[in-house]
LODREN-351893 format. One record per atom (N, C-alpha, C): residue in three letters; x, y, z; atom name. Coordinates in pm, whole numbers. Atoms other than C-alpha are relative to their C-alpha. Layout:
N
ALA / X / Y / Z / CA .
...
END
This chain:
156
UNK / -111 / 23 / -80 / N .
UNK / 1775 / 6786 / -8612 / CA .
UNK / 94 / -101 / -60 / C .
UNK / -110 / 73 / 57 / N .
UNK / 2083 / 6634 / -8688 / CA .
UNK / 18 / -179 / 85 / C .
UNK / 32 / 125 / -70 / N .
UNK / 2088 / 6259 / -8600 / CA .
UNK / 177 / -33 / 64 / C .
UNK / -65 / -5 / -98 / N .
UNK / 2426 / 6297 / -8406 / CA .
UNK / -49 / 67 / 149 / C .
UNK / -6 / -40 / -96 / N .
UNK / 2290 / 6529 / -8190 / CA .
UNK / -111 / -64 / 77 / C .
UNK / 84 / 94 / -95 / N .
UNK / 2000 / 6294 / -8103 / CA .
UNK / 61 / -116 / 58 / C .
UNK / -138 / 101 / -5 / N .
UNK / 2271 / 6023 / -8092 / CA .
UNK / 16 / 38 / 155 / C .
UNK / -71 / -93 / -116 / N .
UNK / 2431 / 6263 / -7823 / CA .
UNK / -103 / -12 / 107 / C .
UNK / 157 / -14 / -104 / N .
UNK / 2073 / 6327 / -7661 / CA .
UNK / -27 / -124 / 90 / C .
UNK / 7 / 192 / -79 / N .
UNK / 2038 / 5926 / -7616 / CA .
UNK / 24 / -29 / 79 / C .
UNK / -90 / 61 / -142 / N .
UNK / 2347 / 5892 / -7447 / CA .
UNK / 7 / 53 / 72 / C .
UNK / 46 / -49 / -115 / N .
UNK / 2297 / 6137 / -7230 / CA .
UNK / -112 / -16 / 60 / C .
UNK / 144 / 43 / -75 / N .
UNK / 1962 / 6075 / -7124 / CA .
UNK / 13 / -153 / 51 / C .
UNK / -1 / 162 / -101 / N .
UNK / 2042 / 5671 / -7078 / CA .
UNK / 147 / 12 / 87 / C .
UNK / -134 / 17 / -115 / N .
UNK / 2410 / 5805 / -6873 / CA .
UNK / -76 / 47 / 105 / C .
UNK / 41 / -25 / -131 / N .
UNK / 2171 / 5998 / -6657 / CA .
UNK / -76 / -108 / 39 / C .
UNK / 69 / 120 / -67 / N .
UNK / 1943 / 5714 / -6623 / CA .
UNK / 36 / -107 / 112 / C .
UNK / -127 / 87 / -58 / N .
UNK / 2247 / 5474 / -6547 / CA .
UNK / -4 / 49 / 160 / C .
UNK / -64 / -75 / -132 / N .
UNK / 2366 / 5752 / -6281 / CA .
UNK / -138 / 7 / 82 / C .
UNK / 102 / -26 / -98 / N .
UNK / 2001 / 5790 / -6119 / CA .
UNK / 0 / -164 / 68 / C .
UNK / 36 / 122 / -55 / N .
UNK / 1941 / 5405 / -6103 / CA .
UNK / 109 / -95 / 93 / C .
UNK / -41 / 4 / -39 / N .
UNK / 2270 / 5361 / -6026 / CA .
UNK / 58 / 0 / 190 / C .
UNK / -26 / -28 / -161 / N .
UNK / 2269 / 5610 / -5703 / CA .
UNK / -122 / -42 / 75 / C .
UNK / 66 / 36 / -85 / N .
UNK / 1912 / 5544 / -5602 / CA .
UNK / -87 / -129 / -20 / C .
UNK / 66 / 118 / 0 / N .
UNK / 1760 / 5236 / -5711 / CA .
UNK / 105 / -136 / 31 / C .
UNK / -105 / 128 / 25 / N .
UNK / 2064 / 4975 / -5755 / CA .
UNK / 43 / 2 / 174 / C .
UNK / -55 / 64 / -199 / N .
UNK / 2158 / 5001 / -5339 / CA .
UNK / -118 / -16 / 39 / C .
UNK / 107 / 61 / -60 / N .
UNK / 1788 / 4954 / -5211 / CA .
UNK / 13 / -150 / -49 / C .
UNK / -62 / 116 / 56 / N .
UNK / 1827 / 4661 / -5430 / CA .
UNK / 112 / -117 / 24 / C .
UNK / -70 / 89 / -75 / N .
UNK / 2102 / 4522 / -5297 / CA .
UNK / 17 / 6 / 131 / C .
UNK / -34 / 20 / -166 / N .
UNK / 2063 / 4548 / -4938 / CA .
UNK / -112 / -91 / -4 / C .
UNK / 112 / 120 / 39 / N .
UNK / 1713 / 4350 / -5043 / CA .
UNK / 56 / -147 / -38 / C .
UNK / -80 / 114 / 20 / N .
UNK / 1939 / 4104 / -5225 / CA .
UNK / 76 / -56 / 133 / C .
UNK / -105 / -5 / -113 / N .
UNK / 2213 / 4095 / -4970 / CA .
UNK / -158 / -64 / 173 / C .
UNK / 47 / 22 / -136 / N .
UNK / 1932 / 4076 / -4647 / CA .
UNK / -58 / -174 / -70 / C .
UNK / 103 / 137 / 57 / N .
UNK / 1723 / 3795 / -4861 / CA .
UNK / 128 / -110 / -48 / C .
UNK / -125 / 68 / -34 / N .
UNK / 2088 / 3613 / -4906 / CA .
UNK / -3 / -58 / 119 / C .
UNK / -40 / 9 / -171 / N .
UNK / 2151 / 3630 / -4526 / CA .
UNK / -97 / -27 / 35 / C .
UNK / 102 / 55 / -84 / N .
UNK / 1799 / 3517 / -4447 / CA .
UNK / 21 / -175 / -45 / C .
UNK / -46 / 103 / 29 / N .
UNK / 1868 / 3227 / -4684 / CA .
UNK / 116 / -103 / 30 / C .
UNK / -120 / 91 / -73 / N .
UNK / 2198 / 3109 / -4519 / CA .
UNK / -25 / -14 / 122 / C .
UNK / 24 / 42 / -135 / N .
UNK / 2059 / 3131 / -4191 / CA .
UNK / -105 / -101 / 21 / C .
UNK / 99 / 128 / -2 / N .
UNK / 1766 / 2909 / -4265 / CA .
UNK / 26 / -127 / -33 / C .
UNK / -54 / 93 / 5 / N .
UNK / 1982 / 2684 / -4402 / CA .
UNK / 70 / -36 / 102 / C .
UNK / -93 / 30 / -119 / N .
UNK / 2228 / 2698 / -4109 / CA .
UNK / -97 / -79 / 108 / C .
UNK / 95 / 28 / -67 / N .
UNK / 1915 / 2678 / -3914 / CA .
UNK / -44 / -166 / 22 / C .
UNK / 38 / 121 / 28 / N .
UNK / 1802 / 2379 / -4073 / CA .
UNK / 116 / -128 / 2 / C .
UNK / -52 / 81 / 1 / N .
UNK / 2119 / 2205 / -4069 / CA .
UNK / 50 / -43 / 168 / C .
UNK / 34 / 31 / -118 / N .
UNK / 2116 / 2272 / -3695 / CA .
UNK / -78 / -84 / 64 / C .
UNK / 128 / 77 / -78 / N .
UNK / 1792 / 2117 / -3629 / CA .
UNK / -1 / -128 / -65 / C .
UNK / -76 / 140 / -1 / N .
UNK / 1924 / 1801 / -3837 / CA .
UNK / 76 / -36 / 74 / C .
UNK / -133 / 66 / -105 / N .
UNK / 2210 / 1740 / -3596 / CA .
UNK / -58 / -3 / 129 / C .
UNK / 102 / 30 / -119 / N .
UNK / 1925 / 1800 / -3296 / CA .
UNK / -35 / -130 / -54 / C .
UNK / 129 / 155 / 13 / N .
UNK / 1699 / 1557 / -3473 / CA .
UNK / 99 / -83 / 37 / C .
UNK / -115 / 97 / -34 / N .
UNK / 2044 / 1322 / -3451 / CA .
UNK / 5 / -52 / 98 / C .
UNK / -81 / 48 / -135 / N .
UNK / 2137 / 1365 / -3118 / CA .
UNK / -166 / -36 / 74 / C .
UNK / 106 / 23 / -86 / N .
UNK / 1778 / 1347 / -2987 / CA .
UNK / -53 / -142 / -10 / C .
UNK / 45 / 133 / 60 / N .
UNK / 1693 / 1048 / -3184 / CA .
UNK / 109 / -133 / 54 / C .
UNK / -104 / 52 / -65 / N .
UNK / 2031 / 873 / -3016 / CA .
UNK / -24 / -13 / 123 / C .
UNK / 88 / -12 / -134 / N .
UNK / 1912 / 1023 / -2682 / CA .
UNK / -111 / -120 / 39 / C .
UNK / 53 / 90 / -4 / N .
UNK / 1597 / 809 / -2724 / CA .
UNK / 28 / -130 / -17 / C .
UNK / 14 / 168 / 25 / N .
UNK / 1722 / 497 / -2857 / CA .
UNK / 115 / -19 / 158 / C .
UNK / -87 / -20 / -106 / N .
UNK / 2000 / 540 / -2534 / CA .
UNK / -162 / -52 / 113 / C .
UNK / 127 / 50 / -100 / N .
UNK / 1637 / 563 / -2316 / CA .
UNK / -30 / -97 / 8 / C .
UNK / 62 / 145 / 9 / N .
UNK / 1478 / 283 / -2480 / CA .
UNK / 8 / -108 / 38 / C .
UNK / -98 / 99 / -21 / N .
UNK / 1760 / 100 / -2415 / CA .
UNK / 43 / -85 / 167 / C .
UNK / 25 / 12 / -147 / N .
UNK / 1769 / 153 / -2053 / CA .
UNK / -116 / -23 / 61 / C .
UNK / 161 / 46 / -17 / N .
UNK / 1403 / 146 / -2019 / CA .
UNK / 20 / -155 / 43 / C .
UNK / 10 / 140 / 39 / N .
UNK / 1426 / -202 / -2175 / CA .
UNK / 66 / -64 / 164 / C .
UNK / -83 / 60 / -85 / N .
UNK / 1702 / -291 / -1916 / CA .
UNK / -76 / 8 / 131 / C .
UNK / 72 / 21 / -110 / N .
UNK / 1514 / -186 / -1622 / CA .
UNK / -111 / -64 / 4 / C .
UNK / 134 / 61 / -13 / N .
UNK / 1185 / -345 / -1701 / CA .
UNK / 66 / -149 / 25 / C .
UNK / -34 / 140 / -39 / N .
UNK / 1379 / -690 / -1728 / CA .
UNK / 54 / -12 / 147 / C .
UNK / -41 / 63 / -176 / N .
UNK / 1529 / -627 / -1381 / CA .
UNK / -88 / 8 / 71 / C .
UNK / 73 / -8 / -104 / N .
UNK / 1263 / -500 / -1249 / CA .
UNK / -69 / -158 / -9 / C .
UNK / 43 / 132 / 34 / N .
UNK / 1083 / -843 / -1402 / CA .
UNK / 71 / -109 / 100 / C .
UNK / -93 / 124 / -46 / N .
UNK / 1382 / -1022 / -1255 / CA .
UNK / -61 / 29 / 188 / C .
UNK / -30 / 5 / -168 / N .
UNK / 1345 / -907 / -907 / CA .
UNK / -173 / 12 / 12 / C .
UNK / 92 / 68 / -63 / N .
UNK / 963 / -972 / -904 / CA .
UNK / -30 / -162 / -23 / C .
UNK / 12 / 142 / -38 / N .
UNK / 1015 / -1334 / -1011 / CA .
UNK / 85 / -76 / 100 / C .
UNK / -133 / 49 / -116 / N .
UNK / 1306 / -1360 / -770 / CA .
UNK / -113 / 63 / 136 / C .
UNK / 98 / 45 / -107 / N .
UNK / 999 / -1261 / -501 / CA .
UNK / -68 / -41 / 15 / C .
UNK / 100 / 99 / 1 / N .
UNK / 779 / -1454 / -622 / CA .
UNK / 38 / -154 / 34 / C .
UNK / -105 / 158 / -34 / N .
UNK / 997 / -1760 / -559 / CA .
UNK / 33 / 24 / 137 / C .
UNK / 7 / -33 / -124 / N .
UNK / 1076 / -1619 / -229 / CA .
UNK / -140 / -28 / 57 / C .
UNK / 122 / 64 / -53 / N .
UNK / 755 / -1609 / -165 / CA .
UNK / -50 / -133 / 16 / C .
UNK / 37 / 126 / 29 / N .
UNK / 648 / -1940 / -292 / CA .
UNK / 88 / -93 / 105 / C .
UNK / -36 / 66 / -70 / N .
UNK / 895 / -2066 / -73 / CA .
UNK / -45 / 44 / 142 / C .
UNK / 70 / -19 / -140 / N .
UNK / 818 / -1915 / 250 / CA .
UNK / -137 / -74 / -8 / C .
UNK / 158 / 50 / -52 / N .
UNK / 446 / -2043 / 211 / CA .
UNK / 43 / -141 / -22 / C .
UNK / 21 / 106 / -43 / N .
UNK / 570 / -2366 / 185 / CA .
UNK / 74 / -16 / 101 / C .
UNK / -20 / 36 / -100 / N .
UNK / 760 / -2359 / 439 / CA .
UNK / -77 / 32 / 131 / C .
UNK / 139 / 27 / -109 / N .
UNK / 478 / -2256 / 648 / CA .
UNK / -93 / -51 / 15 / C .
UNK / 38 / 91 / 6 / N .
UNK / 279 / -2475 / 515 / CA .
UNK / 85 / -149 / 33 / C .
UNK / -91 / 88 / -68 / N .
UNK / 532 / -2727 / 606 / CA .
UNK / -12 / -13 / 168 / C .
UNK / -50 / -29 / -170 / N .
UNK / 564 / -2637 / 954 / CA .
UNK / -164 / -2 / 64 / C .
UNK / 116 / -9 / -25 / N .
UNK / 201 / -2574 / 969 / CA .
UNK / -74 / -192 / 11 / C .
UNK / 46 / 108 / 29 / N .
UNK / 130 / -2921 / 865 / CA .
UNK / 73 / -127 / 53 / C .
UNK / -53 / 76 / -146 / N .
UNK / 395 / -3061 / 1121 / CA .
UNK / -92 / 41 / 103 / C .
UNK / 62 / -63 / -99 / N .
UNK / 240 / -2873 / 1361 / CA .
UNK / -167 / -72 / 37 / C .
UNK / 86 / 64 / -26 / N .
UNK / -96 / -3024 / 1263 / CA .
UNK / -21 / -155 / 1 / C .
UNK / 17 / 165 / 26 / N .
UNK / 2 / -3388 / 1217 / CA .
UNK / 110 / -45 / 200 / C .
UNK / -19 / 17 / -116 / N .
UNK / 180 / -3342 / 1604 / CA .
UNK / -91 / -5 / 77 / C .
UNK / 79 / -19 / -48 / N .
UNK / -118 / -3216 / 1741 / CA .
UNK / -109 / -124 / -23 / C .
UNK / 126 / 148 / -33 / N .
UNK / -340 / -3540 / 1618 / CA .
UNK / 74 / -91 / 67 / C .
UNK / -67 / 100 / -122 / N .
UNK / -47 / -3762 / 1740 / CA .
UNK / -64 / 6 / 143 / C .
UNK / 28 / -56 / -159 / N .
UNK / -104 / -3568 / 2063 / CA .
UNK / -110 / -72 / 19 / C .
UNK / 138 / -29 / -1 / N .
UNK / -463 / -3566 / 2033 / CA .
UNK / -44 / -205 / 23 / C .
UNK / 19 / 138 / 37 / N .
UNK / -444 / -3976 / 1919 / CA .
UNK / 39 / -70 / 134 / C .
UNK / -56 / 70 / -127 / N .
UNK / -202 / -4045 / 2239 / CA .
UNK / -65 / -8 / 120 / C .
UNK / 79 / -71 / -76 / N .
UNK / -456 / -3844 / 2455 / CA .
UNK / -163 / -127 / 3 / C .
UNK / 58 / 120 / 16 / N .
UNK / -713 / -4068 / 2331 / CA .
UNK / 15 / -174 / 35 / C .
UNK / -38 / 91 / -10 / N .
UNK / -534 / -4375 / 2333 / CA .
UNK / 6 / -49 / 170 / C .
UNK / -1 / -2 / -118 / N .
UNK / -474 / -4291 / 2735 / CA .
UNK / -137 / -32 / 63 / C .
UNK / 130 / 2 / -32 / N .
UNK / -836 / -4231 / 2791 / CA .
UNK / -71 / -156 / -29 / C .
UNK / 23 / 143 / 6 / N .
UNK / -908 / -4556 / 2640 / CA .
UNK / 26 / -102 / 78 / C .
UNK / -99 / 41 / -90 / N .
UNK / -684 / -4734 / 2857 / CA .
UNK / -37 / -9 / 135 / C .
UNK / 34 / -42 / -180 / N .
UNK / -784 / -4610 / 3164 / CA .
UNK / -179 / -13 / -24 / C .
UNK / 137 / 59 / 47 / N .
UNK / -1189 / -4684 / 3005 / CA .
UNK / 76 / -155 / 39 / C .
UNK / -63 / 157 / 49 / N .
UNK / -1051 / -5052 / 2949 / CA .
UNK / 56 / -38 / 115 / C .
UNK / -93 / 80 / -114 / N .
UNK / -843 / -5115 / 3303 / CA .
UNK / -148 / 23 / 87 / C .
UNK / 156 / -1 / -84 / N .
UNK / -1184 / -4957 / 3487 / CA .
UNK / -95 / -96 / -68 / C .
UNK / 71 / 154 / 26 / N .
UNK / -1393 / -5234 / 3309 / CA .
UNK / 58 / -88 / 1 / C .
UNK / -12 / 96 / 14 / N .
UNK / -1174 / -5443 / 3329 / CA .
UNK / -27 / -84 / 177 / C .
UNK / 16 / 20 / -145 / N .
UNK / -1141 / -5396 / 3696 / CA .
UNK / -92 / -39 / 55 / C .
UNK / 128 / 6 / -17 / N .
UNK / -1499 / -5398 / 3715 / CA .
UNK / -42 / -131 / 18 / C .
UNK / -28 / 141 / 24 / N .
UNK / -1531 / -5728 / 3585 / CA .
UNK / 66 / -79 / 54 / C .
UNK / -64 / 104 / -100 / N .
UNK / -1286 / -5890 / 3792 / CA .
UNK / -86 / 27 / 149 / C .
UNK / 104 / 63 / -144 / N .
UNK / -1519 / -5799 / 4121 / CA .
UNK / -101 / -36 / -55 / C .
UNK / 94 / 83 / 3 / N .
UNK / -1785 / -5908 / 3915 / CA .
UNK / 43 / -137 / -7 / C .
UNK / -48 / 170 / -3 / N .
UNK / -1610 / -6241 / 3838 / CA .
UNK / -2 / -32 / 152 / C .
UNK / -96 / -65 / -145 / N .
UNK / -1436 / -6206 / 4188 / CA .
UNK / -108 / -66 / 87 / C .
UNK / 133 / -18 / -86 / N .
UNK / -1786 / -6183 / 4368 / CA .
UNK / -51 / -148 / -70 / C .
UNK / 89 / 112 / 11 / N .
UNK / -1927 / -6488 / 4169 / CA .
UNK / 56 / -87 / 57 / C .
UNK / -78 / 150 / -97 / N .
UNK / -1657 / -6701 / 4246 / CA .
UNK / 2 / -59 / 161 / C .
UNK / -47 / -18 / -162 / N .
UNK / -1631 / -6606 / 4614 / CA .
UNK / -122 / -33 / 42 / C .
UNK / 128 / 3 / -35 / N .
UNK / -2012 / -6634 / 4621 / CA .
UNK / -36 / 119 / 67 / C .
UNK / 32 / -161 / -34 / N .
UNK / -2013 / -6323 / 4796 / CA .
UNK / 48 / 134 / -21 / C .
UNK / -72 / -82 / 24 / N .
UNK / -1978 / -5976 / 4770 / CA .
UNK / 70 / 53 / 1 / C .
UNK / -96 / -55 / -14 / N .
UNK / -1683 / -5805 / 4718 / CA .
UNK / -30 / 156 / 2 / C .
UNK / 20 / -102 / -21 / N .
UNK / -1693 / -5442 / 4824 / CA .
UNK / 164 / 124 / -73 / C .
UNK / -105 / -81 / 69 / N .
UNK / -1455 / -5190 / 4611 / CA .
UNK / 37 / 111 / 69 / C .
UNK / -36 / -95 / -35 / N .
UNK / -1448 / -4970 / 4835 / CA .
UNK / 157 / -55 / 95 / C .
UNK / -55 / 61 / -105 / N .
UNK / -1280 / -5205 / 5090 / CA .
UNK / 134 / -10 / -76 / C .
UNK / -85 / 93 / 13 / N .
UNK / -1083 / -5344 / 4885 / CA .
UNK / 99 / 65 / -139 / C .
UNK / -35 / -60 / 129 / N .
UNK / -936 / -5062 / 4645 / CA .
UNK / 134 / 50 / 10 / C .
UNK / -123 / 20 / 29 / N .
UNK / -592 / -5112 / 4721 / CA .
UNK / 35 / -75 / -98 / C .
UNK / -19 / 132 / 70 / N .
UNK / -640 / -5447 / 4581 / CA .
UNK / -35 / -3 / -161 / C .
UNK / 17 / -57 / 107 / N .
UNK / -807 / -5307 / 4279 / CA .
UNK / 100 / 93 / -19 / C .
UNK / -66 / -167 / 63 / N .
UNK / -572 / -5037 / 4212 / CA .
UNK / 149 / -51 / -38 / C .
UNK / -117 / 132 / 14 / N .
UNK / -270 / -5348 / 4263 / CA .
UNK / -37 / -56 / -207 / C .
UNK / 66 / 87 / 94 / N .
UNK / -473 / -5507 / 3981 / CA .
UNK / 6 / 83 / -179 / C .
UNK / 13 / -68 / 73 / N .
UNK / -543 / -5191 / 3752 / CA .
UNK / 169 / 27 / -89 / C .
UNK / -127 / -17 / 64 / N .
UNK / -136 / -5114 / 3733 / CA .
UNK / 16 / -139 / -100 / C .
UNK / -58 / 71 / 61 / N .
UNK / -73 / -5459 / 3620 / CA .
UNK / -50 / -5 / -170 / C .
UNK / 90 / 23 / 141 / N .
UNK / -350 / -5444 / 3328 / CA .
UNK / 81 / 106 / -75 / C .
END
């Protein structure tokens, strides 16, 4: 054979090749390319999405934290602001309590002090009809005479 017409043979056999791979291999191929593209820009999109979440979420929290923080100090504030409340009410009931019990011994002392008194004018009374009776040489009768005692008792 003549080495044109294998020449010839060549290029026809690699134009049909061209034209087969062309019509049926080269578009499966690129819709493979092309889909595996478009999976790749969406995972990126994807991913640059879920950076700008992580962002805002991570903002979100420090925003919480922030308020958190703030309420724990008030809440803090407004149990040492009842604890001081408190602390004061108990002393002022201890206050009042401890008027209350330093009136009541007054009382209690004056109560005493009366009882004494009235002990102390009855002996004393006593004692004057015993004097009374020695002096007089005779007896003096208290019953008789418990106006005169009772004259006697006021003055003591």
């Amino acid at each position: 054979m003549n080495m044109n017409v294998t020449l010839l043979m060549q290029a026809v056999a690699f134009a049909a090749f061209i034209w087969f791979t062309a019509r049926f291999v080269w578009p499966p191929l690129m819709r493979a390319i092309d889909t595996r593209q478009k999976q790749i820009a969406d995972g990126l999109a994807a991913g640059e999405q879920g950076r700008k979440e992580l962002a805002s979420t991570e903002k979100r929290i420090a925003d919480m934290l922030a308020e958190a923080k703030l309420r724990s100090q008030e809440i803090v504030a407004t149990g040492e602001k009842f604890k001081a409340e408190t602390i004061e009410a108990a002393k002022g009931e201890a206050k009042a309590e401890a008027e209350r019990i330093v009136a009541a011994g007054r009382a209690q002392i004056q109560q005493e002090v009366a009882q004494a008194k009235e002990q102390l004018r009855n002996q004393v009374a006593d004692l004057a009809v015993a004097g009374a009776s020695k002096i007089l040489g005779r007896e003096v009768d208290a019953k008789a005479h418990a106006d005169l005692l009772a004259s006697i008792e006021k003055q003591l």
